[in-house]
C-alpha positions as CSV (number, residue, x, y, z in Angstrom):
1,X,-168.6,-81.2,91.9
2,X,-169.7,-84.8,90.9
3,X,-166.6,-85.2,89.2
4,X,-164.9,-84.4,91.9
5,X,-166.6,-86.6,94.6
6,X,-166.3,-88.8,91.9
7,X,-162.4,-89.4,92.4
8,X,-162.6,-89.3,95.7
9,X,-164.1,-92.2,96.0
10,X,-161.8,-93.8,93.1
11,X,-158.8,-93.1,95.4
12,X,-160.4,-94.7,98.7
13,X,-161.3,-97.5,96.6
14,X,-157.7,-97.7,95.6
15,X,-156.8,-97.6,98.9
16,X,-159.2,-100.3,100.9
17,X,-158.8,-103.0,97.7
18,X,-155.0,-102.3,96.7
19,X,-153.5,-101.5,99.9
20,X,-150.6,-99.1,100.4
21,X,-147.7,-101.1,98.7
22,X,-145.3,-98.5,99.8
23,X,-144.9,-95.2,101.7
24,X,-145.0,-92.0,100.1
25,X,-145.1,-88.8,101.1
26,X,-146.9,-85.4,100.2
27,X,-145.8,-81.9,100.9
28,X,-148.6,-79.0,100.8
29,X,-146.6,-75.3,101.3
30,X,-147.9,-72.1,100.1
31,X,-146.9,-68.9,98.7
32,X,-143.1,-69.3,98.2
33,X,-140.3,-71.5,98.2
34,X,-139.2,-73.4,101.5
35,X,-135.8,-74.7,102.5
36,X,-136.8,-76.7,105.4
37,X,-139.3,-78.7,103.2
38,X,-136.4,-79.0,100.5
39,X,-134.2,-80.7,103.3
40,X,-137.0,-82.7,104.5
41,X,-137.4,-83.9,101.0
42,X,-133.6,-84.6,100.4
43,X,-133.7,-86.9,103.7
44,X,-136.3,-88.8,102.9
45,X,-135.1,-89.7,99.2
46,X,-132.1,-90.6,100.0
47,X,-133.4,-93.2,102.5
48,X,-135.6,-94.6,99.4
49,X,-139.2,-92.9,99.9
50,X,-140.8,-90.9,97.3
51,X,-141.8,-87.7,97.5
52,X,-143.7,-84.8,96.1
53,X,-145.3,-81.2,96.3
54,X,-148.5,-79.7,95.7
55,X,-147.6,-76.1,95.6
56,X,-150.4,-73.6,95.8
57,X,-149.4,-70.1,94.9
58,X,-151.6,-68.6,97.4
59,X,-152.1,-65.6,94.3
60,X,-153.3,-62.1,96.1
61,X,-153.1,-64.1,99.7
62,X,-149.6,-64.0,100.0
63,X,-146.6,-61.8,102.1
64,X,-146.8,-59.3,99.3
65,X,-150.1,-58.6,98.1
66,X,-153.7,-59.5,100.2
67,X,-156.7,-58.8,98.2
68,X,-159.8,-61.0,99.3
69,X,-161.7,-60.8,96.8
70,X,-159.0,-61.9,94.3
71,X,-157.6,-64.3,97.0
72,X,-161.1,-66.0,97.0
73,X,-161.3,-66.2,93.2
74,X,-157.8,-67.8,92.7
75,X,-157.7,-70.2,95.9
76,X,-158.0,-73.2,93.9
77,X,-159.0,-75.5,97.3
78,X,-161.6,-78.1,95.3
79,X,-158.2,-78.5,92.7
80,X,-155.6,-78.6,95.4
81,X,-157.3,-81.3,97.0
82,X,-157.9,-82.9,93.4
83,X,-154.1,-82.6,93.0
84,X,-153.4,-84.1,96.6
85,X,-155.7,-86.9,95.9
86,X,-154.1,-87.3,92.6
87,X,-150.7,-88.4,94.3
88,X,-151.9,-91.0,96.3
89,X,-149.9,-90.0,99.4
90,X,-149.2,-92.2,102.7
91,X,-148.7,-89.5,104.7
92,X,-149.9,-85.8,103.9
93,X,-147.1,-82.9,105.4
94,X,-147.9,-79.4,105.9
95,X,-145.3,-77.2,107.4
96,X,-147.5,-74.6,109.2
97,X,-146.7,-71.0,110.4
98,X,-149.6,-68.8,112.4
99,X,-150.4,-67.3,108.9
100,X,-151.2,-69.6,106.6
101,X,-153.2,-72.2,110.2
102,X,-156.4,-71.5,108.7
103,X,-155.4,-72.8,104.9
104,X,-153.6,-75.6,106.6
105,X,-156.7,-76.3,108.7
106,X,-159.3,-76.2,106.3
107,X,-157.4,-78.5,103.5
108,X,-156.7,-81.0,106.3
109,X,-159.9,-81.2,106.7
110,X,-161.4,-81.7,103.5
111,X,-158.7,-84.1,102.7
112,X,-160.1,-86.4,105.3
113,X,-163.9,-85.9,104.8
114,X,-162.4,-87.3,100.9
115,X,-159.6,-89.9,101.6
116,X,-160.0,-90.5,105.8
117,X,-156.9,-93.1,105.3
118,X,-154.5,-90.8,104.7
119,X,-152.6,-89.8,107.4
120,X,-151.7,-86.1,107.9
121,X,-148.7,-84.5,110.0
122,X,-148.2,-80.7,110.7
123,X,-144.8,-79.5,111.8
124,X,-143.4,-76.0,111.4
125,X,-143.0,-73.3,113.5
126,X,-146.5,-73.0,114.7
127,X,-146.5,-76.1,115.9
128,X,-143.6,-76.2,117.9
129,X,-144.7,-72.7,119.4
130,X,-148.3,-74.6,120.7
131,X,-148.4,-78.0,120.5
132,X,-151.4,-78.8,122.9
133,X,-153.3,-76.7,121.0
134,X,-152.3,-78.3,117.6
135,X,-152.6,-82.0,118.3
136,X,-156.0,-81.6,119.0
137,X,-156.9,-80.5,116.2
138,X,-159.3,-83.5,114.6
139,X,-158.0,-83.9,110.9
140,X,-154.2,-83.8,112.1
141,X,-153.1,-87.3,113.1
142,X,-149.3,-86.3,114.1
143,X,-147.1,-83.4,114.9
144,X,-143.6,-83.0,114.8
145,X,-142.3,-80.1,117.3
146,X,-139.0,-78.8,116.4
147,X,-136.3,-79.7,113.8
148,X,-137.9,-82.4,111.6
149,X,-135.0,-83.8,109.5
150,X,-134.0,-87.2,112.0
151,X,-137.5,-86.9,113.3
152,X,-139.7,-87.5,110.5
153,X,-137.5,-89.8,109.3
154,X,-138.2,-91.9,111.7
155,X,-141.7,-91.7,111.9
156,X,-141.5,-92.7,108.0
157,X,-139.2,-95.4,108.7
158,X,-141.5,-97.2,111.2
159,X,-144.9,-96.4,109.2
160,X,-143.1,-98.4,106.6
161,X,-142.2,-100.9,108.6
162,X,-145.0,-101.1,110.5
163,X,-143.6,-100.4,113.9
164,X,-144.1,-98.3,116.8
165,X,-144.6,-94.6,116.5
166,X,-146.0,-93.8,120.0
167,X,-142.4,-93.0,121.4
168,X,-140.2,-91.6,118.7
169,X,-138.6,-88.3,120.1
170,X,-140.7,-84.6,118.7
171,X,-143.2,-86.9,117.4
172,X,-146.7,-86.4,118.5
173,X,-149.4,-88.9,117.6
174,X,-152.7,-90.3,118.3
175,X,-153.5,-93.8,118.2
176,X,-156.2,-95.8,119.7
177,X,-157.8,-92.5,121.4
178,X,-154.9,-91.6,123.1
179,X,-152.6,-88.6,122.3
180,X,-148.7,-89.2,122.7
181,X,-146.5,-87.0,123.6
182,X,-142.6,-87.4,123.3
183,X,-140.2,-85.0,124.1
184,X,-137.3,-83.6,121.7
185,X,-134.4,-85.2,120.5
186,X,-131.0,-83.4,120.9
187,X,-130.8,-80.8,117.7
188,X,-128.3,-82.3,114.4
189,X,-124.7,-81.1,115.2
190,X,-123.1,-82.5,111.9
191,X,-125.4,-80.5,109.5
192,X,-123.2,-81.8,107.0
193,X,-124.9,-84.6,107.5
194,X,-127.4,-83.4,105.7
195,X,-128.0,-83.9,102.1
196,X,-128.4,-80.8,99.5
197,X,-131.5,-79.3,99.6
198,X,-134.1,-81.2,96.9
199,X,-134.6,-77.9,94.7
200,X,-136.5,-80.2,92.1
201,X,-139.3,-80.1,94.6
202,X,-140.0,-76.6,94.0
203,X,-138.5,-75.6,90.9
204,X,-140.9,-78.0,89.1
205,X,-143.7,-76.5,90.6
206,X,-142.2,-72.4,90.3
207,X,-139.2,-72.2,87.7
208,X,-139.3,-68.6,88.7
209,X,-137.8,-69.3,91.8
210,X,-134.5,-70.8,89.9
211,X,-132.0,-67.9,88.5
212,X,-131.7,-67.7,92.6
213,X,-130.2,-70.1,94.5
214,X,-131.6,-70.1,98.3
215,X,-129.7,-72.6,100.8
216,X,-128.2,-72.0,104.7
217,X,-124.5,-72.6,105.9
218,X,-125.9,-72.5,109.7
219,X,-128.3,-73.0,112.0
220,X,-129.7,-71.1,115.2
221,X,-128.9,-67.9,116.8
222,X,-126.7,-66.1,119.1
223,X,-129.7,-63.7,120.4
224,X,-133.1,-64.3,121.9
225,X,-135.2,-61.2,120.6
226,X,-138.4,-61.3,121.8
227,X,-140.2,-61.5,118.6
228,X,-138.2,-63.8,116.5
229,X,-138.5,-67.9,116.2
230,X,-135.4,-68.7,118.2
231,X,-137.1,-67.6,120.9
232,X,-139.8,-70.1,121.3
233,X,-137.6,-73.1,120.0
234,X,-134.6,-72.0,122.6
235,X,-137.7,-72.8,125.4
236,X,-138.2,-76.2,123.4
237,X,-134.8,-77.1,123.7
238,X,-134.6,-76.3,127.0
239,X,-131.7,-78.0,128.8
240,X,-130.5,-78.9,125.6
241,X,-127.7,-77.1,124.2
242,X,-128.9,-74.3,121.7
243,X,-126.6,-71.6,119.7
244,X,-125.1,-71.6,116.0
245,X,-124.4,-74.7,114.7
246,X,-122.3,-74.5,111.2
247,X,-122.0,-76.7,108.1
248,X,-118.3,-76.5,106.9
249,X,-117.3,-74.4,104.3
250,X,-115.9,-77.1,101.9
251,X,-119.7,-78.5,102.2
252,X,-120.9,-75.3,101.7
253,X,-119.1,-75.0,98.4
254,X,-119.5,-78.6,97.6
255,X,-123.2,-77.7,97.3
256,X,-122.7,-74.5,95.0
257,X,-120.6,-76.0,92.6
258,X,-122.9,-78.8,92.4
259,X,-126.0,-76.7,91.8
260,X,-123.9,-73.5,89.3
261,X,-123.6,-76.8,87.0
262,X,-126.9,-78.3,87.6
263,X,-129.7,-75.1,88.1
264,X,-126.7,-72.0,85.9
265,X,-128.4,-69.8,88.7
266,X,-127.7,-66.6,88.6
267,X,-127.4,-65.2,92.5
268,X,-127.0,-67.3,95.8
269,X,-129.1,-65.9,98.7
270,X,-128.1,-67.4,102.0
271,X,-131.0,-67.4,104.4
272,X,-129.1,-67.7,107.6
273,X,-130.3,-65.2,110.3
274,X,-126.8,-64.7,111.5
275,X,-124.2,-65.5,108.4
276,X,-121.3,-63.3,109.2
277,X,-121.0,-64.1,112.9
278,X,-118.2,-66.7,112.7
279,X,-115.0,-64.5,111.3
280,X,-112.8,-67.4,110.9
281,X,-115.6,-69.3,109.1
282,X,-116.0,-67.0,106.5
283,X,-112.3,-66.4,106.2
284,X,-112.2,-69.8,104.9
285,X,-115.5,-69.8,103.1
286,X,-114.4,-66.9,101.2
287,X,-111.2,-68.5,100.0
288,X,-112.6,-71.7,99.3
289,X,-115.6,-69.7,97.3
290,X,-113.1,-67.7,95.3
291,X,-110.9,-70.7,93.9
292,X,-114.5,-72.3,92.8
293,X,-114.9,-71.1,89.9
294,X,-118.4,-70.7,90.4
295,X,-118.0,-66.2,90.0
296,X,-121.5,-65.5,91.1
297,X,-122.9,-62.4,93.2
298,X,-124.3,-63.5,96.6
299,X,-126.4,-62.0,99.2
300,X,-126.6,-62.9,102.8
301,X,-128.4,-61.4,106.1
302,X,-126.2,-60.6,109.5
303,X,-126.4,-58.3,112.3
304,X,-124.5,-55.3,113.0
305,X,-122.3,-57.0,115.8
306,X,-120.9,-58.5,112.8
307,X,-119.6,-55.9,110.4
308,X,-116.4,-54.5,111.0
309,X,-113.5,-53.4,108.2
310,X,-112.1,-56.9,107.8
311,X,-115.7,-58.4,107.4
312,X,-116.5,-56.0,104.5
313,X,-113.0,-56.3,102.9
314,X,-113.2,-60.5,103.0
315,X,-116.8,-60.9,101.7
316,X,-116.6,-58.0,99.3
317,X,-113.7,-59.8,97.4
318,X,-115.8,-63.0,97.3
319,X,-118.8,-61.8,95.6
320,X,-121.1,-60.4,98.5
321,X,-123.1,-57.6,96.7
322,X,-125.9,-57.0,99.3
323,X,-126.7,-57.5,102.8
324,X,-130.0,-57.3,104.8
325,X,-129.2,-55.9,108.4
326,X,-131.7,-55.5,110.8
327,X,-132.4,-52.4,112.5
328,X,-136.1,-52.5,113.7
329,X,-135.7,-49.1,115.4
330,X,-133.1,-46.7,116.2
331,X,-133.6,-46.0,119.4
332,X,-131.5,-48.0,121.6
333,X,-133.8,-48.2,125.1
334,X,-136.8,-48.7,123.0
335,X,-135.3,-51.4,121.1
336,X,-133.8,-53.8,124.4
337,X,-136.6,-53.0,126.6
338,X,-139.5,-54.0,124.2
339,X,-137.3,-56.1,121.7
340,X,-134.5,-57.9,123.7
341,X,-131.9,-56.2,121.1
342,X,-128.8,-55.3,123.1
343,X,-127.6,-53.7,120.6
344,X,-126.7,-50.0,120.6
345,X,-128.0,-48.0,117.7
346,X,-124.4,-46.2,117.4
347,X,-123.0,-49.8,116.5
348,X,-125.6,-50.3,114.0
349,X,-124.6,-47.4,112.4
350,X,-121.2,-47.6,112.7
351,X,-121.6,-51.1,110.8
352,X,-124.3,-49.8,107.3
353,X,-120.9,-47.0,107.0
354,X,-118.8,-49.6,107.1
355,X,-120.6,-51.2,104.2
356,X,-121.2,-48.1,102.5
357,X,-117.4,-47.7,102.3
358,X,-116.7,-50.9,100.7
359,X,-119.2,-50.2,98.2
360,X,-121.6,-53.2,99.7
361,X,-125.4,-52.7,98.9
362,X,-127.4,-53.2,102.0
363,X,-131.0,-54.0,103.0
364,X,-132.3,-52.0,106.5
365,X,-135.2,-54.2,108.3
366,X,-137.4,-51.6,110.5
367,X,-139.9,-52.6,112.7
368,X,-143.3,-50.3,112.8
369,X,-145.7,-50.7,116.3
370,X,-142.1,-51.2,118.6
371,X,-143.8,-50.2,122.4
372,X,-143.1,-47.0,123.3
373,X,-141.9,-45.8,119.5
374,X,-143.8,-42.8,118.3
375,X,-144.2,-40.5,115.1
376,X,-141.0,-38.6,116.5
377,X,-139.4,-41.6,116.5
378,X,-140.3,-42.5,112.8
379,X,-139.0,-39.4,111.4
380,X,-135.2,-39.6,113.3
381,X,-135.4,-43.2,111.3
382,X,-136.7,-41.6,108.3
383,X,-134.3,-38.8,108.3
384,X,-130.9,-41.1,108.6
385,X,-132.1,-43.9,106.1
386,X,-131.6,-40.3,103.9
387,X,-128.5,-39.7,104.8
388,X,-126.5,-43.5,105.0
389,X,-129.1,-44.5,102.1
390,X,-130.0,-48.2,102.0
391,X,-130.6,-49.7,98.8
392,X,-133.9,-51.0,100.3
393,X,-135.9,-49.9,103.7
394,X,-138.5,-53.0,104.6
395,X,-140.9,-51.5,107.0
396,X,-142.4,-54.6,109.0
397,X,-145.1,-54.6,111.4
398,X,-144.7,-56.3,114.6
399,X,-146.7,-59.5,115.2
400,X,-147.6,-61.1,118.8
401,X,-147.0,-64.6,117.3
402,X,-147.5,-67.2,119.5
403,X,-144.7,-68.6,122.0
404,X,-142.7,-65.7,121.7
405,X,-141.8,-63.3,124.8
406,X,-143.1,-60.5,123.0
407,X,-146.9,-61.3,123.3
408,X,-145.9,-61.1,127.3
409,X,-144.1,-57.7,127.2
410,X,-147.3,-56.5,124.8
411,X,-149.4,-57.2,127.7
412,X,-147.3,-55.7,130.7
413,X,-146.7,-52.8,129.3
414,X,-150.3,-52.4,128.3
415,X,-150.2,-53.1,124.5
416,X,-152.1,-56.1,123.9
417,X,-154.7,-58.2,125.9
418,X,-154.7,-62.0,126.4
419,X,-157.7,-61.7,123.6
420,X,-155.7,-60.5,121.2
421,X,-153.0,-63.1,121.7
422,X,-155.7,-66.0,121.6
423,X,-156.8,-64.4,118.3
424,X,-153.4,-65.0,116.7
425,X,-153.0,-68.4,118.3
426,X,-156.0,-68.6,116.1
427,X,-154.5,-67.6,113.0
428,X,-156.3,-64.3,113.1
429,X,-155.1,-60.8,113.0
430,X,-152.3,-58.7,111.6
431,X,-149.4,-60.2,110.0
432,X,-145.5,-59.3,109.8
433,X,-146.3,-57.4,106.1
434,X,-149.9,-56.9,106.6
435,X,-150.8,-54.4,109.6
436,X,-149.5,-56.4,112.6
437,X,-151.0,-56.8,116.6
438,X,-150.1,-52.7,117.5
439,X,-152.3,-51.1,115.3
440,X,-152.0,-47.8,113.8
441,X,-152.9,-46.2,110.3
442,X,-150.0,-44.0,110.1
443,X,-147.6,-47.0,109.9
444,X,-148.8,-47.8,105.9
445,X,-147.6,-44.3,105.0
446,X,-144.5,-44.6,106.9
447,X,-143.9,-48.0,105.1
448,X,-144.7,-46.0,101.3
449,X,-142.2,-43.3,102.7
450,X,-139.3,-45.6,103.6
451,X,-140.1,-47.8,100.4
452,X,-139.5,-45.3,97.8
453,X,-136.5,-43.2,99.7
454,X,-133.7,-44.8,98.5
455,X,-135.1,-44.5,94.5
456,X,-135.9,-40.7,95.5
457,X,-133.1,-37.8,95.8
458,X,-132.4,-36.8,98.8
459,X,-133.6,-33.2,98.5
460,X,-137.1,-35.2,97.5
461,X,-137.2,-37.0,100.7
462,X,-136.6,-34.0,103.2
463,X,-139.0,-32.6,101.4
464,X,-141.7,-35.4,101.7
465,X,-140.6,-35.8,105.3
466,X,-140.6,-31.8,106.0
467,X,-144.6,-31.8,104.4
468,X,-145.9,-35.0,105.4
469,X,-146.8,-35.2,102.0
470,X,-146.6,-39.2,101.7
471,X,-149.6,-38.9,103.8
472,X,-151.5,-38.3,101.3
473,X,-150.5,-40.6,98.7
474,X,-151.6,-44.5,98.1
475,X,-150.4,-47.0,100.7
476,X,-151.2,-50.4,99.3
477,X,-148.3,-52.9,99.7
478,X,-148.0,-53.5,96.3
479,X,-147.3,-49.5,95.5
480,X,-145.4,-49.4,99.2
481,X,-143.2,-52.2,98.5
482,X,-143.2,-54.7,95.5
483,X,-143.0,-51.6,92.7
484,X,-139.9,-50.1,94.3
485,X,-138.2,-53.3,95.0
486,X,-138.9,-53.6,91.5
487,X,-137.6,-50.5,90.4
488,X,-134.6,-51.0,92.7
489,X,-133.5,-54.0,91.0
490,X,-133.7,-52.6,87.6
491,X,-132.1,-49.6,88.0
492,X,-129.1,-50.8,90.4
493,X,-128.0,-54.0,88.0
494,X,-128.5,-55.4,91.5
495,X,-130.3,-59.2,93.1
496,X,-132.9,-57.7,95.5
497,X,-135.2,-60.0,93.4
498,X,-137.9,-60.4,96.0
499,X,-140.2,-58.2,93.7
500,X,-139.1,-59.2,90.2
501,X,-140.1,-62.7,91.7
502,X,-143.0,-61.9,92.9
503,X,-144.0,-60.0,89.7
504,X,-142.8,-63.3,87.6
505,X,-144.9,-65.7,90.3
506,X,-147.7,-63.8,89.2
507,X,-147.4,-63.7,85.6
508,X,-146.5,-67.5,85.9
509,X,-149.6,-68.5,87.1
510,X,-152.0,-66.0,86.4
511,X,-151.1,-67.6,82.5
512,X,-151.8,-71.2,84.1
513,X,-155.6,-70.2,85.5
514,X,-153.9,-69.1,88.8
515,X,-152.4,-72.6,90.3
């Protein structure tokens, strides 16, 4: 602890007596790799700052596993903070969704009580869902609501040069007792204005996260479901125009071929919510891919709108070995009344055959606490995921996050109280992987059931589903879903590396004392 204090005081020292010479910046992120810090990164270099990342692992406190009392043991704050002070940033950036607010609070606040002149910014999508509530918070000197890249930019460009930062557009900031508010800038249009993603950010930090290459070809969303992200930043960017937005595809492959030679990566994953919704696009993305060179599986994440014959046949020939689709419930009224999903469920299965016939390995996304789903509802889903057979079922549990319609629709049709949407505005309560805001028990077993079904044979299945019998087995997250996934990449020669990374993060630093 003396040690400790000890530093502190070294770096404000530095900081009164040296002055800041020039600006750099710090990233804190948790858990898992992120793209948009990666981009933010990329922008900033190229316009001459310096950057880095402190990366806490967040071991037993992540998506995949929550244990407390491990969590507590390998939280590493005192050392994260150590780390932070270490880098001597100008400006500290945490990117901040509703689960991880309370980390993000309580380093922000220790970072001040130990270096008060460093000046911290929270962006991300909690912020942008509630910024009233997040400017106020008293370690945070600036927000940035919505997309970041031209935005924070600028913000860094005028702390450098020591100009005004009251007015620049999705920048909040306090000054002089005063809060300033600005509204948001129009969103990028030429993402290929974008530089490639900094991957050195991360990959010094977790190597694990290498052999697969994550990076987006679009932007936005053609649908407004209730519970998803592009529904609170559509009512940001109100009056501004907001859809898909598209890098082109020579970019697109411009960047691959530039990383197969740099990272020899193994898979690409595209993160895009939508990939396959622009035909045309990846008509030409397909050709371009295939006269590459670069010969390497990929897997992507679309809806079932998007999936037709011609779809499967292009992106089959180019490499696409898996695809996440998601379903969140197979019952149609259930799914656009609570979810905003016009969708009919006949489509969606009409497109997972469609991929089963050309031999394309497919995730299923299902949603567990959907209003108005019941048990009944649970076994119909349970019953066709044995029949078409997914390579993977990810049972999710819905979350009121705030900003999003669905905290509304929770409460008018009797779900949810104002109470419990305050509660997540606090960064409390159920998450997405770890019981959700609708409550009920039966939901683990369902997510142990649809976790191991694909790596069980059918007759197995109907007979766990006939008996119940899954009720009776263990339903921690780490038997429900990181040992099949685990399995499921193993035995299919497959990518779905989500638990073989998860396992490796582990191992990784576990051996390095847990950070």
């Amino acid at each position: 602890m003396i040690s400790f204090l000890r530093f502190s005081l070294h770096y404000s020292l530095f900081t009164v007596f040296i002055g800041v010479l020039f600006l750099k910046i710090t990233f804190v992120y948790g858990g898992f790799e992120s793209l948009g810090v990666e981009y933010l990164s990329a922008v900033l270099k190229r316009d001459g700052f310096e950057t880095s990342l402190v990366f806490a692992p967040k071991l037993f406190n992540d998506t995949m596993s929550e244990i407390p009392i491990l969590a507590k043991i390998f939280a590493h704050e005192k050392a994260i903070v150590k780390r932070i002070l270490k880098e001597k940033p100008d400006l500290l950036a945490f990117s901040v969704v509703t689960d991880d607010l309370i980390w993000c609070r309580k380093l922000s606040k220790m970072i001040k009580i130990h270096a008060p002149d460093i000046k911290i910014i929270w962006g991300g999508i909690h912020v942008t869902s509630i910024p009233d509530t997040c400017i106020k918070e008293p370690f945070v000197d600036h927000i940035c609501v919505g997309e970041g890249e031209l935005a924070f930019l600028e913000l860094c460009q005028n702390l450098r040069d020591k100009k005004d930062i009251t007015n620049i557009r999705n920048i909040w900031t306090k000054e002089s007792g005063r809060i300033y508010k600005n509204p948001v800038r129009p969103l990028l249009e030429d993402l290929d204005w974008l530089p490639f993603p900094d991957k050195d950010l991360f990959y010094e930090k977790a190597p694990y996260n290498m052999e697969h290459y994550t990076t987006m070809a679009t932007r936005g969303c053609i649908l407004n479901c209730a519970f998803c992200h592009h529904n609170i930043k559509r009512k940001t960017y109100k009056g501004h125009k907001y859809g898909m937005r598209e890098r082109s595809p020579e970019n697109v492959v411009k960047e691959l071929i530039w990383a197969n030679k740099k990272y020899k990566f193994k898979h690409i994953l595209f993160e895009d919510d939508l990939f396959l919704h622009d035909k045309e696009w990846i008509r030409e993305f397909t050709e371009l891919y295939k006269r590459s060179g670069i010969n390497k599986k990929w897997f992507c994440i679309t809806h079932a709108w998007n999936i037709d014959d011609e779809m499967a046949k292009m992106i089959s020939e180019a490499g696409c070995a898996y695809i996440e689709v998601g379903v969140q419930t197979l019952n149609s009224k259930i799914r656009k009344g609570s979810l905003g999903r016009p969708e009919k469920t006949k489509e969606i299965m009409n497109a997972l055959s469609t991929l089963k016939r050309h031999n394309i390995a497919f995730n299923c996304d299902h949603l567990a606490g959907v209003f108005g789903e019941d048990e009944d509802s649970l076994i119909f889903s349970a019953k066709y995921y044995n029949y078409i057979r997914p390579n993977r079922i990810y049972l999710l549990f819905l979350t009121l996050y705030p900003g999003t319609d669905i905290g509304q629709i929770a409460m008018d049709k009797g779900y949810a109280s104002i109470e419990d949407l305050n509660l997540k505005i606090k960064g409390k309560g159920g998450t997405t992987t770890h019981g959700g805001s609708v409550k009920d028990p039966v939901f683990d077993y369902y997510r142990l059931l649809f976790g191991w079904m694909p790596l069980l044979p059918k007759k197995v299945n109907r007979f766990l589903i006939r008996t119940r019998l899954f009720k009776k087995m263990p339903k921690a997250v780490f038997v429900a879903s990181v040992i099949p996934e685990t399995l499921s990449a193993i035995l299919s020669n497959l990518f779905d590396f989500r638990g073989p990374v998860i396992i490796k993060k582990y191992i990784h630093h576990i051996l390095r004392g847990g950070f």
